[in-house]
Structure formats: structure tokens, C-alpha cells
C-alpha positions as CSV (number, residue, x, y, z in Angstrom):
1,X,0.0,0.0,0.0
2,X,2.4,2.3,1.3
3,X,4.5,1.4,-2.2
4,X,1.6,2.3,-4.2
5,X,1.6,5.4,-2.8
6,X,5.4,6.6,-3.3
7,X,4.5,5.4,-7.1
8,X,1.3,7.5,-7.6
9,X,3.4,10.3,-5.3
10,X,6.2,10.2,-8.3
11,X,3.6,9.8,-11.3
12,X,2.4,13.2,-10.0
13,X,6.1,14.9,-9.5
14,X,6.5,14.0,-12.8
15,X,3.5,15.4,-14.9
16,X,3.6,18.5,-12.9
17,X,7.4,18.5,-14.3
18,X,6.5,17.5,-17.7
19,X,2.8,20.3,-17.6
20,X,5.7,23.3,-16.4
21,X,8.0,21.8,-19.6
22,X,5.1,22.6,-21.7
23,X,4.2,26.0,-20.4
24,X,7.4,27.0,-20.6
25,X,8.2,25.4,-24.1
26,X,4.7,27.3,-25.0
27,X,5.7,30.7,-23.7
28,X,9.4,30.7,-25.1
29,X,7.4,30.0,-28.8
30,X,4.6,32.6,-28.2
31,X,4.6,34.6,-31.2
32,X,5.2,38.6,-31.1
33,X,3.5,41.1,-32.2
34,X,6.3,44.2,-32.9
35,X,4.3,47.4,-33.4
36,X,6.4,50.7,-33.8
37,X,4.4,53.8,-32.1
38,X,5.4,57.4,-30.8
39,X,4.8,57.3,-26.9
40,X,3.9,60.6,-26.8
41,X,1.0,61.1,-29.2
42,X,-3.0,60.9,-27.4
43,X,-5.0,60.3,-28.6
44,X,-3.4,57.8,-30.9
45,X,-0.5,56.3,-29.2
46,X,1.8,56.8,-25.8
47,X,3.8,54.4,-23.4
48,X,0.9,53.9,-20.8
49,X,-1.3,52.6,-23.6
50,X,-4.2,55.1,-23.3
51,X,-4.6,55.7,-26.9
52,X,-6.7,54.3,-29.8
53,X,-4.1,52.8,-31.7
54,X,-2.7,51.2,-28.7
55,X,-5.8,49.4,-28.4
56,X,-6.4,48.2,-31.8
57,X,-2.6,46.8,-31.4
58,X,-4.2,44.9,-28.8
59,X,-7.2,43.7,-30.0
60,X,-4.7,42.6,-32.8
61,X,-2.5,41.0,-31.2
62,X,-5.4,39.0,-29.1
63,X,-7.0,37.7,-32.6
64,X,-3.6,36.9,-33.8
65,X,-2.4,35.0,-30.0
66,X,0.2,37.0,-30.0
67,X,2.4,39.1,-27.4
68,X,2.2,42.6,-28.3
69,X,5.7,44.5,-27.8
70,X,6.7,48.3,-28.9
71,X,9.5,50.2,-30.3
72,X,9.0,53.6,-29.4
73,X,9.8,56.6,-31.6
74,X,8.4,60.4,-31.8
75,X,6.5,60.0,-34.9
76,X,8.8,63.4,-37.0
77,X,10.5,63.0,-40.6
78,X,12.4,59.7,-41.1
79,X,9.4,57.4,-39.0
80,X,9.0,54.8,-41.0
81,X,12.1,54.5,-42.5
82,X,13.5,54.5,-39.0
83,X,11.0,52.0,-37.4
84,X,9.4,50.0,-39.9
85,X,11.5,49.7,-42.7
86,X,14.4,49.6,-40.5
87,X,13.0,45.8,-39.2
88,X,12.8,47.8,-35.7
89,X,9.0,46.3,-35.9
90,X,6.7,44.5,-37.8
91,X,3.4,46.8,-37.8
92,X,2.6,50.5,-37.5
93,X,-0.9,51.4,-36.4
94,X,-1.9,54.0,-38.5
95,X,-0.9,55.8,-41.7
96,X,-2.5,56.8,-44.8
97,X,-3.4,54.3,-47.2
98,X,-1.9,56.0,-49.9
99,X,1.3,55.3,-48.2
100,X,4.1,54.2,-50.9
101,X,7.2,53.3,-48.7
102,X,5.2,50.3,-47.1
103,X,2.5,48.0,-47.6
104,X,-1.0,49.0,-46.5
105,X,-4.2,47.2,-44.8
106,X,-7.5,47.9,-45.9
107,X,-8.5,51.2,-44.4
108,X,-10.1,50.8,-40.9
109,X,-11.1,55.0,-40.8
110,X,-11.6,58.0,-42.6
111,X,-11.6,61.2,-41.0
112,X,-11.1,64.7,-42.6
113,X,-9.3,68.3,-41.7
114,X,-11.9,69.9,-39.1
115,X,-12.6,73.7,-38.0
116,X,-12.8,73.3,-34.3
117,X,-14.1,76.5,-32.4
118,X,-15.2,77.2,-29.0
119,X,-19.1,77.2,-28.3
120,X,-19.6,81.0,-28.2
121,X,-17.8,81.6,-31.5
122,X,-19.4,82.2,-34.4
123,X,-20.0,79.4,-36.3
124,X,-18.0,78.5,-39.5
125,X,-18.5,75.3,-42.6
126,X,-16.8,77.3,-45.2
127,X,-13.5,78.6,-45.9
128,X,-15.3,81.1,-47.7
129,X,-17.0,82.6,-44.8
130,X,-17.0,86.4,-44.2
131,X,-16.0,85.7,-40.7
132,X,-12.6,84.0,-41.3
133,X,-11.6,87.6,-42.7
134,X,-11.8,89.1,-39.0
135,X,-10.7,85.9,-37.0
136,X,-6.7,84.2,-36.1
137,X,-6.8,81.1,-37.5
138,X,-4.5,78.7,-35.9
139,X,-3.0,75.5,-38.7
140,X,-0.7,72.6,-38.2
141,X,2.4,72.9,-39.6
142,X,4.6,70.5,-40.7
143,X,7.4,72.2,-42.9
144,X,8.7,74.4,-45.5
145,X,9.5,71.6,-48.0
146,X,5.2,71.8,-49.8
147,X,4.5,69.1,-47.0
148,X,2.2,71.5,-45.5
149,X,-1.3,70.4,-45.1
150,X,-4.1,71.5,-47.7
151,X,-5.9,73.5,-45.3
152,X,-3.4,76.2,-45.0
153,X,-2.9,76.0,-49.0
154,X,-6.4,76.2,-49.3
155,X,-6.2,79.4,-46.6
156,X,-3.4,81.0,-48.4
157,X,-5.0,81.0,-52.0
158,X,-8.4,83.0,-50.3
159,X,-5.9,85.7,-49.5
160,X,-6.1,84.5,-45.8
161,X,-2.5,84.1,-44.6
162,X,-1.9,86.8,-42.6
163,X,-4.6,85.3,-40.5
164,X,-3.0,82.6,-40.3
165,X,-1.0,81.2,-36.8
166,X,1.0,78.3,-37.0
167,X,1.6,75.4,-34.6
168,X,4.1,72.9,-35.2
169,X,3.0,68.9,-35.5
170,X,6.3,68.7,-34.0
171,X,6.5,70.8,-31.1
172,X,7.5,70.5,-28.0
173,X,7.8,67.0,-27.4
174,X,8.2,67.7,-23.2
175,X,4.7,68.6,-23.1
176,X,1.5,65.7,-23.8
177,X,1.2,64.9,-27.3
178,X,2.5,68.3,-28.8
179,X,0.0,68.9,-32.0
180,X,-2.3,69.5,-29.7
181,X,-0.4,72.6,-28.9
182,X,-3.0,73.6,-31.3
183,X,-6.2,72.8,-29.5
184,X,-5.0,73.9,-26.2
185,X,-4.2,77.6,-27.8
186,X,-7.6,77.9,-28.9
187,X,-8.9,77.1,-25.2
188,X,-6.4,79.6,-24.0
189,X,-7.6,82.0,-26.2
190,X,-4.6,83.1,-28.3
191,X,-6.7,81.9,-31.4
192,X,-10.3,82.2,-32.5
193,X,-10.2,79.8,-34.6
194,X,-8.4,76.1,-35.4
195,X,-8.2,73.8,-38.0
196,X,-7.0,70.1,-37.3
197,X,-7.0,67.0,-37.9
198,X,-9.9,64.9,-37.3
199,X,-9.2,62.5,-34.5
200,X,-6.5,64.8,-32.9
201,X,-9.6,67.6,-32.4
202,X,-12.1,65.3,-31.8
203,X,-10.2,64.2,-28.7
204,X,-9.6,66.9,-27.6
205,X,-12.4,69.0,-28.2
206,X,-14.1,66.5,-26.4
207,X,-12.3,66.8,-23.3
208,X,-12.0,69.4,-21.1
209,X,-14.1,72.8,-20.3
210,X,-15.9,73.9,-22.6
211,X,-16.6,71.6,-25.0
212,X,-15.0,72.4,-28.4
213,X,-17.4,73.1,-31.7
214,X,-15.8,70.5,-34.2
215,X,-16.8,70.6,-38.3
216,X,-15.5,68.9,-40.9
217,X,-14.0,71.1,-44.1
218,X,-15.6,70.6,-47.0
219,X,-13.9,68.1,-49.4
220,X,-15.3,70.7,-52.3
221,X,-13.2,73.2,-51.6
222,X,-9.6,71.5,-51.1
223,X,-7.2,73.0,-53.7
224,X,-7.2,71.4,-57.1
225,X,-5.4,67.8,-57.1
226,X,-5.7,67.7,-52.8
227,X,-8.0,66.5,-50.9
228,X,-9.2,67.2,-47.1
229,X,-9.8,63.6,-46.4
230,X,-7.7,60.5,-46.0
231,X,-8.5,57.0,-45.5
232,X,-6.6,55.5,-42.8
233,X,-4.9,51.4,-43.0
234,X,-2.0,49.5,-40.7
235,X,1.4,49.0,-42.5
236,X,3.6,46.5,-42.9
237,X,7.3,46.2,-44.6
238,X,6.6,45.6,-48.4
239,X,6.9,41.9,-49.0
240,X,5.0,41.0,-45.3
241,X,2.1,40.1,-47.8
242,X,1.5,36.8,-45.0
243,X,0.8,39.7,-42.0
244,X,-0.9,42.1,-44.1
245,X,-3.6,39.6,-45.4
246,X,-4.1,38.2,-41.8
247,X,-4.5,42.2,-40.3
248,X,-7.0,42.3,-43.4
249,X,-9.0,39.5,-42.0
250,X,-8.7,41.0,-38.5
251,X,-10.4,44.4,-39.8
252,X,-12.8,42.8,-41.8
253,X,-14.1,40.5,-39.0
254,X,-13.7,43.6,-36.3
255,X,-14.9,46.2,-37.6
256,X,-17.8,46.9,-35.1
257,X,-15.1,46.6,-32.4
258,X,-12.8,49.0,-34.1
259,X,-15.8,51.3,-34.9
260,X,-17.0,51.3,-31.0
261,X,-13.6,52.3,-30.3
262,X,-13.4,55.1,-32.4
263,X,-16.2,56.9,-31.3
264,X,-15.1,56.3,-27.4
265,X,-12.3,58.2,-28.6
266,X,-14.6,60.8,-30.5
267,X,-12.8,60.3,-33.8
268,X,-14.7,61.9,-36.7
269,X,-15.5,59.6,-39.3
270,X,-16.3,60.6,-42.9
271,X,-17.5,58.6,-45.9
């Protein structure tokens, strides 16, 4: 009896030694998910994982069984050749689906240039407006190299420029996600007036006191050959064809997720 006992007493030892083989064996061959990002960039990315795109990566990562890691980067000239193409990562979250450097998913969003004002301004849809004429118009800016956004072309060829105050996408990189330099001048008051990017005013605009008046630009009256609006995909290196069709599955199965969780982050969608 007391024999028996030592046997089923080793038979035990044993599996639990060959079940801690196999846990081990199955987290050393866990598959990774390498996603480049800029941790300081709300409402799409940072290093505590608060933004969107953060959250897509995981939701990605869980349909693909995967362990999602980052390489972080400020996301300024050189990104993807830096991150990305540099084999730093497999996967950036978000850029536009016109992209040539990389291979792009099927968009997942579209958003569009917005006027964002505060609720006691007057209210403007038009860059043709009489009130523009009297108001400071704050614009991202990204350079001097014709990378400039088509708002402010669109701005500058109604004789608007002197209007016109600039913020830098770039910015300060010290303070939280500096485009929205932008947003937060408008609440201060040193403009009346801003025009942003979609999901960078719709978070923010939706936050804080008051709450921010946000409009999309109309597509009809971007400059000729530019457009307002941009369809928005995941990249991969070109050649990752075997990750880009599985992201493409991903989307296409997820998309009321990924829709849900771009209006908790008030992104403005267009069609």
C-alpha cells in the first residue's frame, strides 16, 4: 500500500514537471506582435497605452495569439524609415493608405481636416465665410518643404495668410502629445479659430471645459489635385504580404469593435 503510494506520489512529481515543460516550451514560442508607435502622441499612441491605436494593437494582437511589444519613436520625418523599414517592428498602427514606402491594410477609418471653435464663436463650414476675414486662424504645420497640409494652401489661396498662426506637429515634445499645442491655444484663447486634424480635435475637443465646436472642411473646396480627407490602413514592410492579409481578416471580422472604439475616442468619421 504504502508502495503504491510513493509510485502515484512520483507519477504526480512527474506530470507536474513534464505540464511546467510545456508551459514554458509554449511561452518561449509565443509569437510577437512588434508594433512601432510614438509614446507621446494621445490620442493615438503613448507608453501607458491610453490611446486608440494602442488598443487596436491589442485587440490585434489578441486575434492573432500574440504578445504585443513596442518600439517607441516620436512620430517626426524619417518614422517609418527609422522604425518600420528599418526591421525595428513588424506593424505601425496607423498611416495613410496612400502610403508608398510600405504595404497598407484595408482602411479601418476615414476622418477629414476639421474647423474646431469654442461654443460662443461664431460658427464656420466654409473657408469662404466672411468671418474668417476678422478671426486668427491657428494650422498645423509640418514644414517648409510643400508638406504643409491643404488647409493652409487652401487658406493662403483666399488671401487669408496673414490670419493665419501656426503650430508645429512637432513641437515641444516635453509637453503631452504636442500637436495638440493647437487645441489647447484655442482654449487659451490666443486663437479664435483652429483647424486640425480629425481625430487629434475630436479628442480633444471632447475633453475638457468647454466643449470644443468640431466641423469637418468641405472636401469641395480642397485646392485642385488635394484632398481634405484620407483613408486611414496599418502597415507592414513591403513583402510582409503573409501579415498584411491576416491584419486584413482581422479588420474585416472587427470592424464593429474597431468602430465602437473610435467613437469612445470621439474620432470623426467621414465617408
Amino acid at each position: 500500500m504504502r508502495r503504491a503510494t510513493v509510485e502515484r506520489a512520483k507519477i504526480a512529481v512527474l506530470l507536474i514537471a513534464i505540464s511546467g515543460l510545456g508551459s514554458a516550451y509554449a511561452k518561449a514560442s509565443q509569437r510577437e506582435l512588434r508594433v512601432c508607435a510614438d509614446g507621446n502622441n494621445l490620442p493615438f499612441s503613448n507608453r501607458k497605452g491610453l490611446g486608440f491605436e494602442n488598443k487596436l494593437a491589442e485587440l490585434v494582437a489578441r486575434e492573432l495569439n500574440a504578445k504585443l511589444t513596442y518600439t517607441w519613436a516620436a512620430q517626426r520625418r524619417g518614422f517609418i524609415r527609422n522604425t518600420l523599414n528599418a526591421e525595428q517592428c513588424d506593424l505601425i498602427m496607423g498611416v495613410p493608405s496612400a502610403a508608398e514606402s510600405v504595404l497598407t491594410t484595408r482602411p479601418y477609418y476615414r476622418s477629414s481636416y476639421v474647423f474646431v471653435s469654442r461654443p460662443e464663436a461664431p460658427r464656420v463650414d466654409s473657408l469662404d465665410a466672411p468671418q474668417l476675414r476678422k478671426m486668427r486662424i491657428g494650422v498645423p504645420l509640418v514644414g517648409d518643404d510643400g508638406a504643409n497640409p491643404a488647409p493652409l494652401l487652401a487658406l493662403a489661396s483666399r488671401g487669408l495668410i496673414a490670419n493665419v498662426r501656426g503650430y508645429s506637429v512637432y513641437g515641444d515634445y516635453s509637453l503631452e502629445s504636442p500637436p495638440a499645442e493647437l487645441l489647447r491655444a484655442l482654449r487659451r484663447g490666443d486663437i479664435d479659430l483652429a483647424i486640425a486634424w480629425g481625430p487629434l480635435a475630436g479628442y480633444y475637443a471632447s475633453r475638457g471645459t468647454p466643449r470644443l465646436r468640431v466641423t469637418a472642411l468641405r472636401e469641395a473646396e480642397a485646392p485642385a489635385g488635394l484632398s481634405f480627407a484620407f483613408d486611414i490602413s496599418m502597415a507592414t514592410r513591403k513583402g510582409d504580404r503573409e501579415l498584411l492579409a491576416e491584419l486584413d481578416r482581422i479588420l474585416e471580422r472587427r470592424q464593429h469593435s474597431i468602430a465602437v472604439l473610435l467613437a469612445r475616442y470621439s474620432v470623426p468619421v467621414v465617408r
